[in-house]
N, C-alpha and C positions, 0 to 999 in steps of 0.2 A: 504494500500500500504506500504509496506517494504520501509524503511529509512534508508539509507545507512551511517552509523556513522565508521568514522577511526580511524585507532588505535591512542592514544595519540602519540606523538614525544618523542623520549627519550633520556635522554639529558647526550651525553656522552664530555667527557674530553680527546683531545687530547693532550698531553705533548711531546714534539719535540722541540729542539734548530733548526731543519732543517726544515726552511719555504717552501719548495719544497714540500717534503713529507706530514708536516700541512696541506698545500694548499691541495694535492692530497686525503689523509684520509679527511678532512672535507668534499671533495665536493663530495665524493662516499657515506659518510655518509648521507649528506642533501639526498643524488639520494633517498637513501634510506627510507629516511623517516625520519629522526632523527634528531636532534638538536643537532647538533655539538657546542664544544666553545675548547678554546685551551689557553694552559700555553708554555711558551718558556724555562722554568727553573722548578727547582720541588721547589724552593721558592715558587713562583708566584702558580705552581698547588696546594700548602696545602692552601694557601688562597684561590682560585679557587673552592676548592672541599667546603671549608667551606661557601662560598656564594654559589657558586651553587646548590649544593647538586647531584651530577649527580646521574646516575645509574649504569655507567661503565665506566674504563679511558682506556686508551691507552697509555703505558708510555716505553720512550725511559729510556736506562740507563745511557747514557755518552751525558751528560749535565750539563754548567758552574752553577755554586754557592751551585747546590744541585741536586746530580744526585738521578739514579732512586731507585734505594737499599735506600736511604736515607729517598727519600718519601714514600717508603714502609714502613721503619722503623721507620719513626714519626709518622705515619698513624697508626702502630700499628696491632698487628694480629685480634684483633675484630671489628677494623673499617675495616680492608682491609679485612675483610670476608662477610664485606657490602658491599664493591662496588666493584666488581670485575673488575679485574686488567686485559689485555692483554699487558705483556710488549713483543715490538719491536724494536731488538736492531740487532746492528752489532755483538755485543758481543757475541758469540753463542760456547762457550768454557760450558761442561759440568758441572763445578763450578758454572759459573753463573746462569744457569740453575736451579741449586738445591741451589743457595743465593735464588734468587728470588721467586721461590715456597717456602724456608723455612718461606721468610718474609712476603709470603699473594698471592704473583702471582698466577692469575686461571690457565694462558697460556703465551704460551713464542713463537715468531717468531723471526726469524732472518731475517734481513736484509742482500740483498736485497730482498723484498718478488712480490709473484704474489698478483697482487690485489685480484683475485676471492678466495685464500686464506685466505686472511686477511678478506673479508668477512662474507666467512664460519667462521670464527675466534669467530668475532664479533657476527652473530648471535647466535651460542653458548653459546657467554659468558653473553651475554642477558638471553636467558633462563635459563642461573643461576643463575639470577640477584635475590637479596629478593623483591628487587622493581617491579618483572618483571609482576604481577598480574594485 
């Protein structure tokens, strides 16, 4: 008889100073299957990323102490080619666009988005995960 085994949880990083939005991506995440955990600052997310170890974050840009450019940019272009990045920002000026892909971004939404979007978003950026095996 066939054993039905599911797939592991994959444990992504949301980063958001907006508890609205956290709330709303983590809980469509868990729907999904995944193991959400979240940073309010991109302080808090490099430390985050370094205990947890996720497989893909979600990272706003305009956030107090240490926005998202910043966490890209101490993350570095060979670790941010490890964990792929969806940033989701209000920010949606063509500049930031291409900061953020220059510094490791996979994907870029604007705020405000549709959920069914940001889904599609996410499973993509899974499947480009190195972890995604």
């Amino acid at each position: 008889m066939a054993q039905w085994v599911s797939a592991p949880r994959k444990r992504i990083l949301v980063v958001d100073d907006d508890p609205g939005i956290v709330q709303l991506i983590m809980t469509r995440l868990d729907v999904m299957g995944h193991e959400p955990r979240s940073a309010k600052n991109g302080l808090e997310a490099l430390s985050r990323i370094s205990e947890l170890r996720p497989v893909a974050m979600i990272l706003d840009l305009n956030m107090p102490l240490l926005d998202g450019f910043g966490v890209l940019s101490r993350l570095g272009r060979e670790k941010a080619n490890r964990l792929p990045t969806l940033v989701l920002t209000a920010r949606n000026k063509m500049e930031d666009v291409q900061m953020a892909v220059l510094l490791g971004a996979r994907d870029f939404l604007a705020k405000p988005f549709e959920e069914s979007e940001l889904l599609k978003r996410v499973n993509r950026l899974l499947r480009r995960s190195p972890t995604a095996d």
